[in-house]
C-alpha positions in Angstrom: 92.1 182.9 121.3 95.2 183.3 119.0 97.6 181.4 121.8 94.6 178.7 122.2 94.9 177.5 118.5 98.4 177.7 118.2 98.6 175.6 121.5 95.9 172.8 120.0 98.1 172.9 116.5 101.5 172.2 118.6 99.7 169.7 120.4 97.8 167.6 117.7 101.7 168.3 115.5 103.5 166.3 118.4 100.7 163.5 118.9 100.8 163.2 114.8 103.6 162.9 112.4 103.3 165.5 109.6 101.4 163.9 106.0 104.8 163.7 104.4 106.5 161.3 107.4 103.5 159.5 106.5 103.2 158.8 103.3 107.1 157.9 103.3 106.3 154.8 105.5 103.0 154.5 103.8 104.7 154.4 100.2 107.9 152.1 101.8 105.1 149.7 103.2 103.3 149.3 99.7 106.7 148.9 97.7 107.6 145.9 100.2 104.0 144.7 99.9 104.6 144.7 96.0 107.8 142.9 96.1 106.8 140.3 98.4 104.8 138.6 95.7 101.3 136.9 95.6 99.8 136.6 99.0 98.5 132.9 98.9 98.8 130.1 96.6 96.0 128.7 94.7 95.7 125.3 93.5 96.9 126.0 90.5 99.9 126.9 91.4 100.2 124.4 93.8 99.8 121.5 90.9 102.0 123.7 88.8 105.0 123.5 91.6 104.2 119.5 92.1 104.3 119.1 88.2 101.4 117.1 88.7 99.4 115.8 85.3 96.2 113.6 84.3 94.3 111.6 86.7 96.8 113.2 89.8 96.3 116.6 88.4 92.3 115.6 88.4 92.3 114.7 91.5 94.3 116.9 93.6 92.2 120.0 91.7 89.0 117.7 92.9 90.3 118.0 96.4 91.6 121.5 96.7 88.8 122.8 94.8 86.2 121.0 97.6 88.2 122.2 100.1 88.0 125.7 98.9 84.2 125.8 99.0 84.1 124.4 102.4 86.5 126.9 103.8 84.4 129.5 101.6 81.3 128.6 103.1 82.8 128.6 106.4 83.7 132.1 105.8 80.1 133.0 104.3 78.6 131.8 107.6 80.7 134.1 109.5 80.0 137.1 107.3 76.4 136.4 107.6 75.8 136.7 103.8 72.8 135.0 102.2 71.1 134.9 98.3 72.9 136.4 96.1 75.9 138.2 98.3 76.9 134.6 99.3 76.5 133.5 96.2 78.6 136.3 94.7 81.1 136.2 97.7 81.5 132.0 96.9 82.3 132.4 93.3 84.8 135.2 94.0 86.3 133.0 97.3 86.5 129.5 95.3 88.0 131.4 92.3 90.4 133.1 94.0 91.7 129.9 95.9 91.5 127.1 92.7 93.2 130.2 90.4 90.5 130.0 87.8 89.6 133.8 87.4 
């Protein structure tokens, strides 16, 4: 019994890195992650980088803000959500792409 564990530990040792190999990569992973910066832009930003003010401003935050809730819906479609999760999910999606909240 003794030489059937130690055979399964060997094994499952060779198929799997040790925890510490893994949480090196893991931890190297996330540190590039963090220093890569924001994952998207939001609209926002996007006006912010265009230096864009008053009625262009208005409008282009018009625009990307419709075209947020269209790809948002989209999304909520696929998910299947309906009532209050796709209402929940649509006010966290649009915010997240105009950069509101």
């Amino acid at each position: 019994m003794g030489r059937l564990v130690y055979r399964w530990v060997a094994d499952y040792n060779t198929a799997n890195p040790p925890w510490e190999e893994s949480m090196k990569k893991l931890t190297l992973v996330l540190a590039l992650c963090i220093m890569s910066g924001p994952a998207f832009a939001t609209c926002k930003s996007d006006a912010a980088d265009k230096k864009l003010a008053g009625a262009a401003l208005k409008s282009f935050m018009t625009k990307c803000e419709r075209d947020a809730t269209t790809t948002c819906e989209t999304d909520s479609k696929d998910k299947k959500l309906a009532g209050a999760a796709k209402t929940s999910h649509m006010k966290k999606c649009v915010g997240d792409a105009v950069g509101g909240t």
